[in-house]
mmJSON file of the N, C-alpha and C atoms, coordinates in Angstrom:
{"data_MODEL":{"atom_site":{
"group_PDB":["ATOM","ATOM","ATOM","ATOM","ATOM","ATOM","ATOM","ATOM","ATOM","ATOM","ATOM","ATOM","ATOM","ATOM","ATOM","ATOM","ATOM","ATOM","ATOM","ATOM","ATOM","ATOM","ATOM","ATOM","ATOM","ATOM","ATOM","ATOM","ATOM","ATOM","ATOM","ATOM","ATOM","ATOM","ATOM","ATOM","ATOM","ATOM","ATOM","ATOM","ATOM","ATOM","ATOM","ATOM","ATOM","ATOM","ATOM","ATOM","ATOM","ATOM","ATOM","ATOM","ATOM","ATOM","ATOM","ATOM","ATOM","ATOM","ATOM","ATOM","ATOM","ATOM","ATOM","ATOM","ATOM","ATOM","ATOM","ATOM","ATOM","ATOM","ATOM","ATOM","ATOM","ATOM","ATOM","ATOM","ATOM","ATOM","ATOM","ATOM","ATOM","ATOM","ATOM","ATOM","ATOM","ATOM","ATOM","ATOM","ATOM","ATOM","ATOM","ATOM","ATOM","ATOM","ATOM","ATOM","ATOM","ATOM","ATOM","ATOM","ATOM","ATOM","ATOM","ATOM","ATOM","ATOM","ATOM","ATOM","ATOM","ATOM","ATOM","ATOM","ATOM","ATOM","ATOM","ATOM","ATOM","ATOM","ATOM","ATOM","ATOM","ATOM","ATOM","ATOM","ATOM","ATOM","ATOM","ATOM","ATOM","ATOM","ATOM","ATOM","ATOM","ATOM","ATOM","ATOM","ATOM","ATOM","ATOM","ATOM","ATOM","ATOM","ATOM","ATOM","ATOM","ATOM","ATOM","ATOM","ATOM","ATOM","ATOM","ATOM","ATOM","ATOM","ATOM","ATOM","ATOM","ATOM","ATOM","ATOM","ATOM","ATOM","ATOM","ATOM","ATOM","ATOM","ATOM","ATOM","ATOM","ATOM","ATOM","ATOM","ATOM","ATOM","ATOM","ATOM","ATOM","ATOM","ATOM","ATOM","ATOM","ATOM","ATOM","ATOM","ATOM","ATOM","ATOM","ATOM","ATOM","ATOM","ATOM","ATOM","ATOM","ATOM","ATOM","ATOM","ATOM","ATOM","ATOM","ATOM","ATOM","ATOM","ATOM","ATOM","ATOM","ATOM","ATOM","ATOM","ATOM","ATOM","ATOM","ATOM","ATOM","ATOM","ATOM","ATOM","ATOM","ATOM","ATOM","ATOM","ATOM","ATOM","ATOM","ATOM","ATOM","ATOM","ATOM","ATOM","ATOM","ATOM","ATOM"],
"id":[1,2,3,4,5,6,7,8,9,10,11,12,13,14,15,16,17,18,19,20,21,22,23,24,25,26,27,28,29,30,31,32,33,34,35,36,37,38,39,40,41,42,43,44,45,46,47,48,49,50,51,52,53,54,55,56,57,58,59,60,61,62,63,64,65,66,67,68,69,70,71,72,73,74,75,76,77,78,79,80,81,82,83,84,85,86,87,88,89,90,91,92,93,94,95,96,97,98,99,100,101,102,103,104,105,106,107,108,109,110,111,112,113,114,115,116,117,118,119,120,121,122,123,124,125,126,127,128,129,130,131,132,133,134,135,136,137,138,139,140,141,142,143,144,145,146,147,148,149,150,151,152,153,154,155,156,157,158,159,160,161,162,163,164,165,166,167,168,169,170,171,172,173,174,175,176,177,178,179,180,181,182,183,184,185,186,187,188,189,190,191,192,193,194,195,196,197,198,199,200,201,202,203,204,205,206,207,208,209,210,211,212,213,214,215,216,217,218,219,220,221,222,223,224,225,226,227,228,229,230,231],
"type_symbol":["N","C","C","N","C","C","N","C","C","N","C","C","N","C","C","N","C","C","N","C","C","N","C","C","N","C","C","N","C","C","N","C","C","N","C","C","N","C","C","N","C","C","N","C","C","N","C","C","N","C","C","N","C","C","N","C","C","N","C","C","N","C","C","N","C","C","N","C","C","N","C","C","N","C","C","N","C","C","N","C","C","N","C","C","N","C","C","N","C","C","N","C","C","N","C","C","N","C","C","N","C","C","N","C","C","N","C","C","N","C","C","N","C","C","N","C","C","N","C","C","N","C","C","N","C","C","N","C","C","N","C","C","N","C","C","N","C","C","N","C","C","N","C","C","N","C","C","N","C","C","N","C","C","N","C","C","N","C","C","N","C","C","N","C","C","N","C","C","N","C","C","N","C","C","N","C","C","N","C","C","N","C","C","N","C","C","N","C","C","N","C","C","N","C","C","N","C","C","N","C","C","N","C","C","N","C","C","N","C","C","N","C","C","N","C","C","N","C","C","N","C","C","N","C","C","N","C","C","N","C","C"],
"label_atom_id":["N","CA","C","N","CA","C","N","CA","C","N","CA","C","N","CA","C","N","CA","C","N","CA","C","N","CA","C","N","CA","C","N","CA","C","N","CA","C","N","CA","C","N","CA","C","N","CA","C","N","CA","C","N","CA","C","N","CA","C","N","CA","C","N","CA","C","N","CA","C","N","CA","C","N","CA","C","N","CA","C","N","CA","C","N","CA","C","N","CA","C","N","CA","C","N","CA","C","N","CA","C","N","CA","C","N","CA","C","N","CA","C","N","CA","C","N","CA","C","N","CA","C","N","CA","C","N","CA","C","N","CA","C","N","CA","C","N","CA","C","N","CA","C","N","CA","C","N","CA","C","N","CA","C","N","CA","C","N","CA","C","N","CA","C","N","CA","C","N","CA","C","N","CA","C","N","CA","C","N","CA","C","N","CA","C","N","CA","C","N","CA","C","N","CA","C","N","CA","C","N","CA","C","N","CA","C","N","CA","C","N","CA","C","N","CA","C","N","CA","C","N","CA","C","N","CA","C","N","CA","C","N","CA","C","N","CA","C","N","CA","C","N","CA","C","N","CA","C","N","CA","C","N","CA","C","N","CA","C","N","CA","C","N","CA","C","N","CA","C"],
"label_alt_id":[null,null,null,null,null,null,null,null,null,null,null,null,null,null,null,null,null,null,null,null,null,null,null,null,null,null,null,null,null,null,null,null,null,null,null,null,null,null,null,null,null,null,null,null,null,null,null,null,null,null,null,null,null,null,null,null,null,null,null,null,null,null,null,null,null,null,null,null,null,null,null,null,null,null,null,null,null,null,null,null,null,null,null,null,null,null,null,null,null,null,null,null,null,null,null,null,null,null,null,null,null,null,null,null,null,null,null,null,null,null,null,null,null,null,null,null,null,null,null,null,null,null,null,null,null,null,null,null,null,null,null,null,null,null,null,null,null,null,null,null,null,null,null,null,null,null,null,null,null,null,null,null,null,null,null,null,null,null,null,null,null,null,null,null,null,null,null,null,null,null,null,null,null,null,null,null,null,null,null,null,null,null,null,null,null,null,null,null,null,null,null,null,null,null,null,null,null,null,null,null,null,null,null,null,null,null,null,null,null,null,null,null,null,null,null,null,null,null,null,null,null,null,null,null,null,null,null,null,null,null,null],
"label_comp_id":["UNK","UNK","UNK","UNK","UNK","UNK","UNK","UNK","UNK","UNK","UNK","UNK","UNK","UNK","UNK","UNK","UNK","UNK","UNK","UNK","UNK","UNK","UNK","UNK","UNK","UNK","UNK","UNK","UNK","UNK","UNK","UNK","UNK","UNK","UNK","UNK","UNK","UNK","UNK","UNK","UNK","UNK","UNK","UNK","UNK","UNK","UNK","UNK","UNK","UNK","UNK","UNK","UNK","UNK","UNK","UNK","UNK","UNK","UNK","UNK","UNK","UNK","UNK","UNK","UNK","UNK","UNK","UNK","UNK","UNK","UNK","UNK","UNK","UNK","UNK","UNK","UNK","UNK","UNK","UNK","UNK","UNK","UNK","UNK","UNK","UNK","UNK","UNK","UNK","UNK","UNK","UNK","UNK","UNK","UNK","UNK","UNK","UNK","UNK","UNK","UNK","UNK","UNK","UNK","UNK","UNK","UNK","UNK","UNK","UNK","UNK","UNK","UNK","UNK","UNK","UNK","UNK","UNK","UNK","UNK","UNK","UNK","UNK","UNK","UNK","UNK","UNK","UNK","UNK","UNK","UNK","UNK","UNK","UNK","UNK","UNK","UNK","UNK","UNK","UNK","UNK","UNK","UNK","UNK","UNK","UNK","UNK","UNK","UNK","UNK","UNK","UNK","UNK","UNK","UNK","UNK","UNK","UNK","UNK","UNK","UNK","UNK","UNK","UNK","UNK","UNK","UNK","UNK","UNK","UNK","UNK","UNK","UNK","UNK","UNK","UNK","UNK","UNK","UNK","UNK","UNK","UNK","UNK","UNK","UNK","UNK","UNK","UNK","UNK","UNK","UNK","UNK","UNK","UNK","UNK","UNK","UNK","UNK","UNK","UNK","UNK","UNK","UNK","UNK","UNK","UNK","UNK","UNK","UNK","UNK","UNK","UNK","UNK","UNK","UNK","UNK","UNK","UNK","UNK","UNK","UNK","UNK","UNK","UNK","UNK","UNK","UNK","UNK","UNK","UNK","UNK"],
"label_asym_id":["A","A","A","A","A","A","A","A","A","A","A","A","A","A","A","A","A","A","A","A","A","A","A","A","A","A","A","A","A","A","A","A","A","A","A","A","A","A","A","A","A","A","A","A","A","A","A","A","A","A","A","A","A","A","A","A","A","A","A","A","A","A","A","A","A","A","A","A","A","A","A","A","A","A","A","A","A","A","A","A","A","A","A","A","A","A","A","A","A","A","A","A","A","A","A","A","A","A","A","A","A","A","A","A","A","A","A","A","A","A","A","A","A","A","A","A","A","A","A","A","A","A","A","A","A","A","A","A","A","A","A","A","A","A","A","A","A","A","A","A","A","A","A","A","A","A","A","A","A","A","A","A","A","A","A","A","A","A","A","A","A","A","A","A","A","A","A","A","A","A","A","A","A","A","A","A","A","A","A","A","A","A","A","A","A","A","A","A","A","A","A","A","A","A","A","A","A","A","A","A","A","A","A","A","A","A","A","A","A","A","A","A","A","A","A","A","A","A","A","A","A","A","A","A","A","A","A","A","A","A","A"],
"label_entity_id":["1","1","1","1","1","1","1","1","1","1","1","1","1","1","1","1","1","1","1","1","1","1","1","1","1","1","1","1","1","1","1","1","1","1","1","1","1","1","1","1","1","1","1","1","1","1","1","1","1","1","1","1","1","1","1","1","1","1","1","1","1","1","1","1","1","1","1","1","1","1","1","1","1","1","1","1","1","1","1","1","1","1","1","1","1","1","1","1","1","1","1","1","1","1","1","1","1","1","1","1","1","1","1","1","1","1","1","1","1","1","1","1","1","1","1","1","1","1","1","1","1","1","1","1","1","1","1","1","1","1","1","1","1","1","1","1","1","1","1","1","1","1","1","1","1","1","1","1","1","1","1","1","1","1","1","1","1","1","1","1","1","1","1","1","1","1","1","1","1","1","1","1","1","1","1","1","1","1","1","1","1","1","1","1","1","1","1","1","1","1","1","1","1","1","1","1","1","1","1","1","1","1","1","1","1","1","1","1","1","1","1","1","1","1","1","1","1","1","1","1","1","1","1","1","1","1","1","1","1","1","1"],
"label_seq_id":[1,1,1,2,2,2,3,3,3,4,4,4,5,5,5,6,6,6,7,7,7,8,8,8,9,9,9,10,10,10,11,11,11,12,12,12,13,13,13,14,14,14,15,15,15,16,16,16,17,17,17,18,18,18,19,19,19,20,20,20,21,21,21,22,22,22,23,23,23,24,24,24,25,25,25,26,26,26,27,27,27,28,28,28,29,29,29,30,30,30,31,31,31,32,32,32,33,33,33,34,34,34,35,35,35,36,36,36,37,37,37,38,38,38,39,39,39,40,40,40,41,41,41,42,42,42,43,43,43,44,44,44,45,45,45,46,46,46,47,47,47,48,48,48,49,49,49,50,50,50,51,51,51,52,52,52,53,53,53,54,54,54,55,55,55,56,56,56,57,57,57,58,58,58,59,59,59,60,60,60,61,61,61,62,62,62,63,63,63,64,64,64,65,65,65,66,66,66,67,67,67,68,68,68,69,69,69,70,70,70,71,71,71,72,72,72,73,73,73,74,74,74,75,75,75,76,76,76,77,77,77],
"pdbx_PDB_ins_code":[null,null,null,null,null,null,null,null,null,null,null,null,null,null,null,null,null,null,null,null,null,null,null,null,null,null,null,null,null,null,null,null,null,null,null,null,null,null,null,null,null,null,null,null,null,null,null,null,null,null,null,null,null,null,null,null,null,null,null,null,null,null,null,null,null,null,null,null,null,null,null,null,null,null,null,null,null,null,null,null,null,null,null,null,null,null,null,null,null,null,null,null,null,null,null,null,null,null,null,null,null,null,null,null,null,null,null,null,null,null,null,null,null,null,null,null,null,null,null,null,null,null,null,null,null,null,null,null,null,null,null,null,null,null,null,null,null,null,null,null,null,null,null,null,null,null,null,null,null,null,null,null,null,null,null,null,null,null,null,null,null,null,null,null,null,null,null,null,null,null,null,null,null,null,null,null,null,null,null,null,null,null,null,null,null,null,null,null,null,null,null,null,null,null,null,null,null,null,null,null,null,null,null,null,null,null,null,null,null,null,null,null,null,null,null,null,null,null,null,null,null,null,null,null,null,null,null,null,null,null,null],
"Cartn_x":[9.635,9.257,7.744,7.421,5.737,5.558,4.731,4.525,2.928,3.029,1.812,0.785,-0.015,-0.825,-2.063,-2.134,-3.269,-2.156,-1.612,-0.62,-0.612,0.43,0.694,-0.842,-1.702,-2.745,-3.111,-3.11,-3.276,-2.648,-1.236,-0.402,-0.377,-0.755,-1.007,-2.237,-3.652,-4.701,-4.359,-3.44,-3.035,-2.424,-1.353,-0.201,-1.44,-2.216,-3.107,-4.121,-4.784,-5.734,-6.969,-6.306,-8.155,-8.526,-9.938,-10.729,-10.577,-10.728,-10.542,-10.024,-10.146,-9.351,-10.193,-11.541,-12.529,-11.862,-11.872,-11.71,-10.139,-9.702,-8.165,-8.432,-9.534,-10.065,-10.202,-10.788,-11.566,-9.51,-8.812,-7.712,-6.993,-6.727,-6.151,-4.51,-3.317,-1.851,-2.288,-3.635,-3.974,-4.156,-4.64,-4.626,-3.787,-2.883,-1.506,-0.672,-0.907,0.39,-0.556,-1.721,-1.924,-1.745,-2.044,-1.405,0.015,0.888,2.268,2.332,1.313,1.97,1.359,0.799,0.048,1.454,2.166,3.232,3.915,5.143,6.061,6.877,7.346,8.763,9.625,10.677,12.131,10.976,9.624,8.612,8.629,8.006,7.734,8.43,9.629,10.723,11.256,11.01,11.5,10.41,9.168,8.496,7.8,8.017,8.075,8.832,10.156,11.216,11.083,10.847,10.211,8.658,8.091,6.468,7.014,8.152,8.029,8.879,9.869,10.569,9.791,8.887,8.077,6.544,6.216,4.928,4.832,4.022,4.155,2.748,3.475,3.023,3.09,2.457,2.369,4.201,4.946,5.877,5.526,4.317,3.701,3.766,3.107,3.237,4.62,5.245,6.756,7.439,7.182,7.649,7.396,6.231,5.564,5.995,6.125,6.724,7.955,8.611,10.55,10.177,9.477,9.588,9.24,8.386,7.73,8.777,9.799,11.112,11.854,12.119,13.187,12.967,11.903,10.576,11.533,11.29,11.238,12.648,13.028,14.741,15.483,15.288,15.674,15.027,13.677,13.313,13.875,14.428,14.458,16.726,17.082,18.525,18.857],
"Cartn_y":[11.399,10.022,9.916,9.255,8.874,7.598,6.982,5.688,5.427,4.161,3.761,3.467,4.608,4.091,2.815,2.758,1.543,0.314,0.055,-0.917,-1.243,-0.44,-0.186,-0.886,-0.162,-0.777,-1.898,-2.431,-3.984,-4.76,-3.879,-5.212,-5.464,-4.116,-4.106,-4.917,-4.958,-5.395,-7.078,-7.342,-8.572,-9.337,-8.971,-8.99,-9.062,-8.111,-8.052,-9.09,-9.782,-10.582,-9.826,-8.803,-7.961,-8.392,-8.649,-9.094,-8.378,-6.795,-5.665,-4.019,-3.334,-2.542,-1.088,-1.547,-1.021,-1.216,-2.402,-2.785,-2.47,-2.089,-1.019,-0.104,0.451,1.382,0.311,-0.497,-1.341,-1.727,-1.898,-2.413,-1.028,-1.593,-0.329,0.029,-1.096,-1.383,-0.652,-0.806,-0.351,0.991,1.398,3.211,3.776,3.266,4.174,4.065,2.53,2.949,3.441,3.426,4.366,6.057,6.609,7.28,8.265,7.074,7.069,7.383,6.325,6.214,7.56,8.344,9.337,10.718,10.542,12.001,11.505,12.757,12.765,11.845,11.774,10.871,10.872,11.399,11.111,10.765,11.351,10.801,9.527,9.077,7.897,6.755,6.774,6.03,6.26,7.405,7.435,7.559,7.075,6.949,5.318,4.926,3.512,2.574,3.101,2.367,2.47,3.715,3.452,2.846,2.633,1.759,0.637,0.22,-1.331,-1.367,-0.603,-1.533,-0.879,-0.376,-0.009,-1.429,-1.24,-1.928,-3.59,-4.375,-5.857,-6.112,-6.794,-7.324,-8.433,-8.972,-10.037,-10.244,-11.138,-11.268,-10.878,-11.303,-10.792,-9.469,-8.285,-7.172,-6.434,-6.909,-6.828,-6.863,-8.046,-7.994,-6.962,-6.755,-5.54,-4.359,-3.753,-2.459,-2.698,-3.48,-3.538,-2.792,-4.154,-3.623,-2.656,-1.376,-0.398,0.653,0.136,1.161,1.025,-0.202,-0.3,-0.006,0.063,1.04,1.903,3.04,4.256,4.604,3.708,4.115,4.001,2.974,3.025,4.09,4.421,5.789,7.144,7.336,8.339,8.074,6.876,7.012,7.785],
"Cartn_z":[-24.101,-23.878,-23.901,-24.902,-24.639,-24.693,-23.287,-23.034,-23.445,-23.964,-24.604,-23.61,-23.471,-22.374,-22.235,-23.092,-23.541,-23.595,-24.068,-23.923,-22.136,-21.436,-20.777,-19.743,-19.834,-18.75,-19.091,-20.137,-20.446,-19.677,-19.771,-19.455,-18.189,-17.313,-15.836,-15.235,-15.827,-16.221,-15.712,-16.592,-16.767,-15.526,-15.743,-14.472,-12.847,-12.794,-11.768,-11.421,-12.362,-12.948,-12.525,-13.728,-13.61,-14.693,-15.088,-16.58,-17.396,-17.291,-18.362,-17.388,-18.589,-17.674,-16.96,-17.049,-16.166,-14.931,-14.391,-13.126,-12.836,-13.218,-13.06,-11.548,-11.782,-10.913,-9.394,-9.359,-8.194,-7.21,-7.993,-7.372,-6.356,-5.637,-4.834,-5.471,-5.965,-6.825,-7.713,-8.874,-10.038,-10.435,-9.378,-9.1,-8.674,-7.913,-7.778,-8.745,-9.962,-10.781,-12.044,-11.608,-12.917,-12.676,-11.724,-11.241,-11.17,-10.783,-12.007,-13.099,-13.675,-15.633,-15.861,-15.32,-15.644,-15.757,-14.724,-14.385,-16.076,-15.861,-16.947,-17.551,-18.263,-18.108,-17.336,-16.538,-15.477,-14.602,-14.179,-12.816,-13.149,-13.732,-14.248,-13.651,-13.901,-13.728,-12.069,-11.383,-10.13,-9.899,-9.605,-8.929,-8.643,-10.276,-10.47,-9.353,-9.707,-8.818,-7.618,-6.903,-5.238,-5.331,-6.234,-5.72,-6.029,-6.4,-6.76,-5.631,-4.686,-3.365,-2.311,-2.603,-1.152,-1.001,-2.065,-1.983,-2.324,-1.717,-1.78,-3.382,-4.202,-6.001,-6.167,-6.609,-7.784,-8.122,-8.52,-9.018,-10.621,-11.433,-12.699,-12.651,-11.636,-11.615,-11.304,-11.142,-10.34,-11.973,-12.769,-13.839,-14.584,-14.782,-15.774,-15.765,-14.056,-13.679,-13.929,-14.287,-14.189,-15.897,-16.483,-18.096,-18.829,-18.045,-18.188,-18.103,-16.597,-16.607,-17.835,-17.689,-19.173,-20.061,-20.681,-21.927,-22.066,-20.942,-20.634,-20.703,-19.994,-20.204,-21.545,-22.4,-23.758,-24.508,-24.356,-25.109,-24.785,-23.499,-23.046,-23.734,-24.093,-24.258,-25.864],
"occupancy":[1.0,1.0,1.0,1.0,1.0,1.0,1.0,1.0,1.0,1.0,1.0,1.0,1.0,1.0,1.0,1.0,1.0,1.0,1.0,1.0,1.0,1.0,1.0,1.0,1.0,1.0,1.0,1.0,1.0,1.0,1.0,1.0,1.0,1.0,1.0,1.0,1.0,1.0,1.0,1.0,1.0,1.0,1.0,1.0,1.0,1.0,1.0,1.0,1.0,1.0,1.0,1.0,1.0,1.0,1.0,1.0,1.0,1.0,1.0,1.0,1.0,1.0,1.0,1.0,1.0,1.0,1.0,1.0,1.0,1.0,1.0,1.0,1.0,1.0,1.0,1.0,1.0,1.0,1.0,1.0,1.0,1.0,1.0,1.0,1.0,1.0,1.0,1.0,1.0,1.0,1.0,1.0,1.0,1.0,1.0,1.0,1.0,1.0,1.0,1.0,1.0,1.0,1.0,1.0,1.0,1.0,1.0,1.0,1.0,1.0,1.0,1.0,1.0,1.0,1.0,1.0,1.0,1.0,1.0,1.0,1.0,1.0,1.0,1.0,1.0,1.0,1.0,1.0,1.0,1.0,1.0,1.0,1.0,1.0,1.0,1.0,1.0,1.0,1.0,1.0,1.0,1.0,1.0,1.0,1.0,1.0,1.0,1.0,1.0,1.0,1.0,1.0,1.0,1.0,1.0,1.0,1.0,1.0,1.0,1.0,1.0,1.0,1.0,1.0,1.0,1.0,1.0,1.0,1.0,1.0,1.0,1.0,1.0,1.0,1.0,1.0,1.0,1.0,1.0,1.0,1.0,1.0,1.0,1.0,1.0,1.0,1.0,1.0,1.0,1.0,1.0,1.0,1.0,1.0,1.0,1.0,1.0,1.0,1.0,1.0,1.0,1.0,1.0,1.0,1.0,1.0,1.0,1.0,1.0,1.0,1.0,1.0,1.0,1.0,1.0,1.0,1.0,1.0,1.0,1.0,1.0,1.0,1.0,1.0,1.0,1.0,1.0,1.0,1.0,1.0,1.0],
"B_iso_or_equiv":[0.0,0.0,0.0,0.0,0.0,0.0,0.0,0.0,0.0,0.0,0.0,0.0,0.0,0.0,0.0,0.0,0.0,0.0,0.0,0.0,0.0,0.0,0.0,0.0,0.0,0.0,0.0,0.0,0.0,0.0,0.0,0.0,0.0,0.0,0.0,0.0,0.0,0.0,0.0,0.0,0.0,0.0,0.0,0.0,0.0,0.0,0.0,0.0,0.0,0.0,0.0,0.0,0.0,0.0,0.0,0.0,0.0,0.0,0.0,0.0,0.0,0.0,0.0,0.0,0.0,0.0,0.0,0.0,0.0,0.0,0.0,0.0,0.0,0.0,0.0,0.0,0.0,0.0,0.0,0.0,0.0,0.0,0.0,0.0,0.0,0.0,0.0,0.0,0.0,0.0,0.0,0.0,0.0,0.0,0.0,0.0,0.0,0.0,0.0,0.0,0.0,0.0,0.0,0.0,0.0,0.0,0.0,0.0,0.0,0.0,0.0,0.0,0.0,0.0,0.0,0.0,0.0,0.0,0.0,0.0,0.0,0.0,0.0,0.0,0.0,0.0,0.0,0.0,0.0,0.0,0.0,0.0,0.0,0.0,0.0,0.0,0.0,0.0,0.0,0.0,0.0,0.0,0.0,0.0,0.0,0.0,0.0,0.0,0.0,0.0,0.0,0.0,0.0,0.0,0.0,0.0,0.0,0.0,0.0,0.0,0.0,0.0,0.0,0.0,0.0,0.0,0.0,0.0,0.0,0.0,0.0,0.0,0.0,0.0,0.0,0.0,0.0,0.0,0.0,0.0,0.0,0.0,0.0,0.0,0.0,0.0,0.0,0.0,0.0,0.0,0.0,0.0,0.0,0.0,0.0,0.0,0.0,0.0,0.0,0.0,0.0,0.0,0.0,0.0,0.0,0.0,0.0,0.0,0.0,0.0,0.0,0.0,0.0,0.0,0.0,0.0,0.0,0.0,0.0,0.0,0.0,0.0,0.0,0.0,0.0,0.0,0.0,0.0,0.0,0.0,0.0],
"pdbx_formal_charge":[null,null,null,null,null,null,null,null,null,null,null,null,null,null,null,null,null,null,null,null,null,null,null,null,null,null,null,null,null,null,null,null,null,null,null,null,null,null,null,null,null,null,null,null,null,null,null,null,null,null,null,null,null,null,null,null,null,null,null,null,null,null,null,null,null,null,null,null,null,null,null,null,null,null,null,null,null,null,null,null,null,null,null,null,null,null,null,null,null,null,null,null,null,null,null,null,null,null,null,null,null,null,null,null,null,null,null,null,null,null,null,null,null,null,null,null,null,null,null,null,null,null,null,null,null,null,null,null,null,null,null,null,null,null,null,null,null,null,null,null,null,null,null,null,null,null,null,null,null,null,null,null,null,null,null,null,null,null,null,null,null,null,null,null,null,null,null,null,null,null,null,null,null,null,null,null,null,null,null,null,null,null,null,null,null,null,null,null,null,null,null,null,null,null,null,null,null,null,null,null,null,null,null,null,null,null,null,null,null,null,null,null,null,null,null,null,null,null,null,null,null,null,null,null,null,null,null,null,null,null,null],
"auth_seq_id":[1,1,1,2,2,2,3,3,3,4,4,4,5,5,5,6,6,6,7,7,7,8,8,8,9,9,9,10,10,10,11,11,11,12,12,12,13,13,13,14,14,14,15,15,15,16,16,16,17,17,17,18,18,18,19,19,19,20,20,20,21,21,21,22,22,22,23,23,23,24,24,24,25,25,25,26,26,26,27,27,27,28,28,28,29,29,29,30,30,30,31,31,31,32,32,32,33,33,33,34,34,34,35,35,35,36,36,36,37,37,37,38,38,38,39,39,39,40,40,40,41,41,41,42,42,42,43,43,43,44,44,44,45,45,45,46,46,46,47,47,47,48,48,48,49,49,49,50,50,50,51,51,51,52,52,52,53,53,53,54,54,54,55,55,55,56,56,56,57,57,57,58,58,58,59,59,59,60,60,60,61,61,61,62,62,62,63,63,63,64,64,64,65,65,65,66,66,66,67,67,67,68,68,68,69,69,69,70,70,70,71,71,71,72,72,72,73,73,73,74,74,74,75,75,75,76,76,76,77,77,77],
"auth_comp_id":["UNK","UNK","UNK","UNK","UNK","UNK","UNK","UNK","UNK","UNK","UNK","UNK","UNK","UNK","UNK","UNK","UNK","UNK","UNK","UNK","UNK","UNK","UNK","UNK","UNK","UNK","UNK","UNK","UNK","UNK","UNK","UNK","UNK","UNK","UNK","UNK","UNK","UNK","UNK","UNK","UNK","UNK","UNK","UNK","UNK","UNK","UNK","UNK","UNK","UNK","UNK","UNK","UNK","UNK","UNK","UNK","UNK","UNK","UNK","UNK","UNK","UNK","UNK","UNK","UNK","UNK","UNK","UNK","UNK","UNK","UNK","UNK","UNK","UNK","UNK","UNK","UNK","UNK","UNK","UNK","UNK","UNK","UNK","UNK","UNK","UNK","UNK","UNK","UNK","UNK","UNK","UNK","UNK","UNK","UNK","UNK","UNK","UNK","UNK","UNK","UNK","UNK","UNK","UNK","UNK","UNK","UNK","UNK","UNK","UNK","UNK","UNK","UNK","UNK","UNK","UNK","UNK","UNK","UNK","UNK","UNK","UNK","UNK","UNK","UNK","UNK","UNK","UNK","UNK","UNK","UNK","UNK","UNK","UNK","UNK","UNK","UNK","UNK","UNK","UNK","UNK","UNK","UNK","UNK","UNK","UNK","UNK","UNK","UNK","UNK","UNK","UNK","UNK","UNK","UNK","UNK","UNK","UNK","UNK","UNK","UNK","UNK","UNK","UNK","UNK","UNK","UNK","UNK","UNK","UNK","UNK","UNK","UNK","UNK","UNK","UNK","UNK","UNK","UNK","UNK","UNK","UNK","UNK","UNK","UNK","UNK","UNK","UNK","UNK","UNK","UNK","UNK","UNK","UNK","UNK","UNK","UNK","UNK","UNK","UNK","UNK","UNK","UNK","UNK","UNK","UNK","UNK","UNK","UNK","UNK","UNK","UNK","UNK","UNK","UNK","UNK","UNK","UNK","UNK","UNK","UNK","UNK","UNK","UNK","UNK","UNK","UNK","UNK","UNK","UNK","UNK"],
"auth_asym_id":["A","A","A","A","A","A","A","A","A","A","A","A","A","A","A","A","A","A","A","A","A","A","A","A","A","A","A","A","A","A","A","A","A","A","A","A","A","A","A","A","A","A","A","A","A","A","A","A","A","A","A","A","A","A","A","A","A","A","A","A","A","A","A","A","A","A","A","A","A","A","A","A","A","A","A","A","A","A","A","A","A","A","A","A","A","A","A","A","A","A","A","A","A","A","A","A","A","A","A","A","A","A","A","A","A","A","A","A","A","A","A","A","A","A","A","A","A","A","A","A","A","A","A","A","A","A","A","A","A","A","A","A","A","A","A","A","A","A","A","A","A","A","A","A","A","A","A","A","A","A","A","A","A","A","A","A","A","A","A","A","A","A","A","A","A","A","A","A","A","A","A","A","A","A","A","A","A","A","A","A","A","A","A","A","A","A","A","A","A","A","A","A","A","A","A","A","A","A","A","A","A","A","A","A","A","A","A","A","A","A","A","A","A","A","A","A","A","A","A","A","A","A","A","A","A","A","A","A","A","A","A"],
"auth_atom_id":["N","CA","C","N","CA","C","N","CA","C","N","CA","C","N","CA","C","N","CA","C","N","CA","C","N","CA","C","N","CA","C","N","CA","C","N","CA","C","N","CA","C","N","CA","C","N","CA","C","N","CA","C","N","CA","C","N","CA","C","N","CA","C","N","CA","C","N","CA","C","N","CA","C","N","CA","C","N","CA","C","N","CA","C","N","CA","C","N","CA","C","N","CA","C","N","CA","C","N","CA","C","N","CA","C","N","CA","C","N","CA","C","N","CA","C","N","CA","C","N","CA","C","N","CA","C","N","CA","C","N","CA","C","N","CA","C","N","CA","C","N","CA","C","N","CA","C","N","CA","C","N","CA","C","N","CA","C","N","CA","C","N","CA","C","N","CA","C","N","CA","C","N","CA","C","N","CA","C","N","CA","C","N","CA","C","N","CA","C","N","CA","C","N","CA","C","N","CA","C","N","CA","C","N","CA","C","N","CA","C","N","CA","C","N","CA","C","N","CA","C","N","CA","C","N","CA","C","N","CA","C","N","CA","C","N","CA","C","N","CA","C","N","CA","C","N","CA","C","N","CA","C","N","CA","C","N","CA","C","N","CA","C","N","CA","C","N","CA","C"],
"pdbx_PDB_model_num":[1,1,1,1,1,1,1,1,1,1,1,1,1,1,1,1,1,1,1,1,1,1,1,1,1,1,1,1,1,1,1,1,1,1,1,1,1,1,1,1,1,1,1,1,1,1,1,1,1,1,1,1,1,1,1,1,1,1,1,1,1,1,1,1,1,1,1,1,1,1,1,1,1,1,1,1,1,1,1,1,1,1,1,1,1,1,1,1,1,1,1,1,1,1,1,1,1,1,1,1,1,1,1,1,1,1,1,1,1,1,1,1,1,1,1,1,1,1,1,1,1,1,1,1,1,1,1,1,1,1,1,1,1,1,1,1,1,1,1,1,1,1,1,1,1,1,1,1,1,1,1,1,1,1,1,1,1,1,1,1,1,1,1,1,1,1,1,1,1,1,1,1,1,1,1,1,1,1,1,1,1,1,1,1,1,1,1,1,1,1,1,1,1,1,1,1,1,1,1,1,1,1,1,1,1,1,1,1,1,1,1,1,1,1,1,1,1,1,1,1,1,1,1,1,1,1,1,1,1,1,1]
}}}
């Protein structure tokens, strides 16, 4: 499984309302799931899924991380 990482932080970027994705870093959400997107593939996905019911998001970011699993899960089928 290889996830597009530039994609991927955009869309987080976004979802966050950071301006660019310098400021990825400044967010405290932004560094733990980059963080994430960083481990393997099966990590990815179980680690995703406990930061999205442990931690309080954006409903935008909430979206993004759902669609990042599902990425992952159709590549990995």
């Amino acid at each position: 499984m290889k996830l597009n990482k530039r994609i991927t932080q955009y869309r987080l970027c976004e979802s966050l309302s950071l301006r660019n994705t310098e400021q990825i870093f400044e967010s405290n959400i932004a560094s733990k799931l980059n963080g994430i997107l960083a481990m393997e593939g099966n990590l990815i996905i179980d680690e995703l899924t406990i930061f999205l019911k442990t931690q309080e998001m954006s409903k935008q970011t909430k979206l993004a991380c759902e669609e990042i699993i599902e990425e992952l899960k159709v590549e990995k089928a």
